[in-house]
C-alpha positions in Angstrom: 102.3 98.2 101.1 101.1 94.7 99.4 103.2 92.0 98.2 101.1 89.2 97.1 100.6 86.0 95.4 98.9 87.7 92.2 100.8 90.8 91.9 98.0 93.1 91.2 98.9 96.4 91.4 96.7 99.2 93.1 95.6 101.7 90.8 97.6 105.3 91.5 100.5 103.6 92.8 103.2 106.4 92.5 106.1 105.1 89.9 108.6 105.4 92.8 106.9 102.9 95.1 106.4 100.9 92.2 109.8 100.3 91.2 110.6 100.1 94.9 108.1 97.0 94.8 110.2 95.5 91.4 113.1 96.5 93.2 112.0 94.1 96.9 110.8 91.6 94.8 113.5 91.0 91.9 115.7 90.5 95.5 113.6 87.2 96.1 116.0 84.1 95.7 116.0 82.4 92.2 112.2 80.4 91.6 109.9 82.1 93.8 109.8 85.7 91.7 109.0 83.8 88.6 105.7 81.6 90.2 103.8 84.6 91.7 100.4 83.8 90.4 100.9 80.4 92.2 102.9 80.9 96.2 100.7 80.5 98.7 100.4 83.2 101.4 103.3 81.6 103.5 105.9 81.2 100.5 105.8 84.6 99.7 106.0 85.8 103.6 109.1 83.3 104.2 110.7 85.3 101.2 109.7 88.3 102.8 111.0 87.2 105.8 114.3 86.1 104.5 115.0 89.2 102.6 114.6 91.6 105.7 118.1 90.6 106.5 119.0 92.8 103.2 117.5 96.0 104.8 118.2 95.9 107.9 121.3 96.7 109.8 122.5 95.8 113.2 124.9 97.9 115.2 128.7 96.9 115.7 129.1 94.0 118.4 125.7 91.9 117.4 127.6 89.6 115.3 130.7 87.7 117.2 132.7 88.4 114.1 132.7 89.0 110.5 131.9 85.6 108.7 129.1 84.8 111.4 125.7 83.8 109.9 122.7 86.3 110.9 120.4 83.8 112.4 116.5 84.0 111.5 114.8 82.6 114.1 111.7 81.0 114.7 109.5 81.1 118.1 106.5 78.5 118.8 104.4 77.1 115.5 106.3 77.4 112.6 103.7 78.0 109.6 106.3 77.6 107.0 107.1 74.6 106.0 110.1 73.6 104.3 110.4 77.3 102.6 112.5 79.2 104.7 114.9 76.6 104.9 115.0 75.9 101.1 115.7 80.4 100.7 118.4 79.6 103.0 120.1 76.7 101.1 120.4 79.2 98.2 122.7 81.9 99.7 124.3 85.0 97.6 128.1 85.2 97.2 129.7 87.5 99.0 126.4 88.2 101.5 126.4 87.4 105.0 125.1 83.9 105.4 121.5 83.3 106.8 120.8 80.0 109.4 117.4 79.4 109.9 116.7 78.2 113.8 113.9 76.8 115.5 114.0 77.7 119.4 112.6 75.4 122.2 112.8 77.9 124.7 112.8 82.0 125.3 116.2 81.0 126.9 117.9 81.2 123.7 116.7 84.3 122.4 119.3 86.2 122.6 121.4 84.6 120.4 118.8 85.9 117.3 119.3 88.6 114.7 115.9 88.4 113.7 113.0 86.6 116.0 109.9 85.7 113.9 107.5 84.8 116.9 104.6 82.8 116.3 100.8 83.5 116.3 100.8 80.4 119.1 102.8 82.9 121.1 100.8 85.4 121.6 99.5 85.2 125.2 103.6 85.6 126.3 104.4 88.1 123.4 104.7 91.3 125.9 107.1 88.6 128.1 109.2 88.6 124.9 109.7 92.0 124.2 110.6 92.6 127.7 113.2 89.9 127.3 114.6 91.5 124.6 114.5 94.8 125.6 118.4 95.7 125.4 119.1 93.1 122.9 119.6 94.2 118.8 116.6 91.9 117.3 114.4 92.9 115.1 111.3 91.1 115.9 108.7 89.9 113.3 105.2 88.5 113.8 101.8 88.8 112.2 99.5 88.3 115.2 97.2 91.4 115.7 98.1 94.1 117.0 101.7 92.8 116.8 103.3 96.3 115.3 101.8 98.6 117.9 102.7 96.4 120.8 106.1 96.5 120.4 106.9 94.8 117.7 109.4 95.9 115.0 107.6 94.4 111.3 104.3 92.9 111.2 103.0 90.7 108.5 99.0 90.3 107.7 96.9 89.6 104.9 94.2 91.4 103.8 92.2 90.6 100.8 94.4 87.9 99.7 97.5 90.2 99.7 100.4 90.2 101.7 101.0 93.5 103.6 103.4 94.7 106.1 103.6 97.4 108.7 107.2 98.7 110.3 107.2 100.4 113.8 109.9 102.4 113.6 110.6 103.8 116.7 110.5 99.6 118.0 113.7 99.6 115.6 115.1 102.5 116.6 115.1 101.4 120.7 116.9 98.4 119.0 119.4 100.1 117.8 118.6 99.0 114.3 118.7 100.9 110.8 115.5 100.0 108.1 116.6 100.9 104.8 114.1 103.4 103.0 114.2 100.3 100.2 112.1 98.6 102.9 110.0 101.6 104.4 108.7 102.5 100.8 107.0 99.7 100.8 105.5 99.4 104.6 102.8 101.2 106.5 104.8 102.9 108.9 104.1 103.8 112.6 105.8 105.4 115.3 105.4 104.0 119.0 107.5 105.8 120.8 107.5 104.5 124.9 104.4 105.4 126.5 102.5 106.9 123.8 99.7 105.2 121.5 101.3 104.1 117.8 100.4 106.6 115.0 100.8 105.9 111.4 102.9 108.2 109.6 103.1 109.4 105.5 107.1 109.5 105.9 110.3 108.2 107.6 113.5 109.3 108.1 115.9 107.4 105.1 118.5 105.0 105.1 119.6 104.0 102.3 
């Protein structure tokens, strides 16, 4: 599905994935909802970005306690500037705290609720996911191809609008729960090991 700069909305966009869209987007952190017609592509995928944290959740043990931020994490270039960390500097009561990190190595990896790796990655990307293979991270990327590799949400644009695609089966090795907030809005495949992704109409809900 498309979240972009101008908001333009596809004709015979059914009313439920429409106020699914309001719904993703009225979640944006107080500035950017209101300056649509002017984000660049990057500003309105760090928001997307950040906000994955609010529909996704991570099995017991992948936080060392309670009060521990869920660290966003980025691998190799990092094509955003100043705009995650700004997101992050406006937190929501009550909500589990984001930290925005900037690895120098695979080595910390680990440590990582959510990996965005880079498009200056790309030649070590199947490295990666083998690294993180028993590990709870949902991984993000845009590169092509990114989603039926092995990747868990892939960003790309295509005629100036922001889409996303969710492998679901990626998540679901992970041990991680997409809400169906989120999968209204996303192309969804299923890769399951050893077979060829397929995009499917449906997924199975979380709320």
């Amino acid at each position: 599905m498309v979240l972009s700069a101008n908001r333009k909305q596809p004709c015979g966009l059914s009313r439920r994935r429409a106020v699914a869209i309001l719904l993703l987007w009225a979640l944006l952190p107080g500035g950017l909802a209101g300056q649509t017609n002017t984000a660049s592509e990057y500003e309105v995928k760090a928001a997307m970005l950040y906000n994955l944290t609010r529909f996704v959740e991570w099995p017991p043990g992948a936080f060392p306690d309670g009060r521990a931020p869920t660290l966003l994490c980025i691998l190799g270039r990092d094509p955003f500037g100043d705009s995650l960390t700004s997101l992050a500097s406006r937190q929501t009561p009550g909500a589990r705290p984001v930290e925005i990190r900037r690895l120098r190595s695979e080595a910390e990896l680990h440590v990582c609720q959510v990996l965005y790796i880079s498009s200056s990655e790309k030649k070590s990307v199947d490295h990666i996911f083998l690294a993180l293979r028993s590990s709870s991270t949902l991984t993000v990327g845009e590169m092509a191809q990114f989603a039926a590799r092995g990747g868990m949400v892939q960003f790309s644009l295509e005629e100036k609008q922001v889409r996303f695609e969710v492998n679901l089966d990626a998540a679901s090795r992970a041990d991680l729960r997409i809400s169906s907030r989120l999968l209204v809005l996303a192309k969804v495949i299923r890769n399951q090991a050893g077979n060829p992704p397929r995009e499917v109409s449906g997924a199975s809900p979380h709320p």
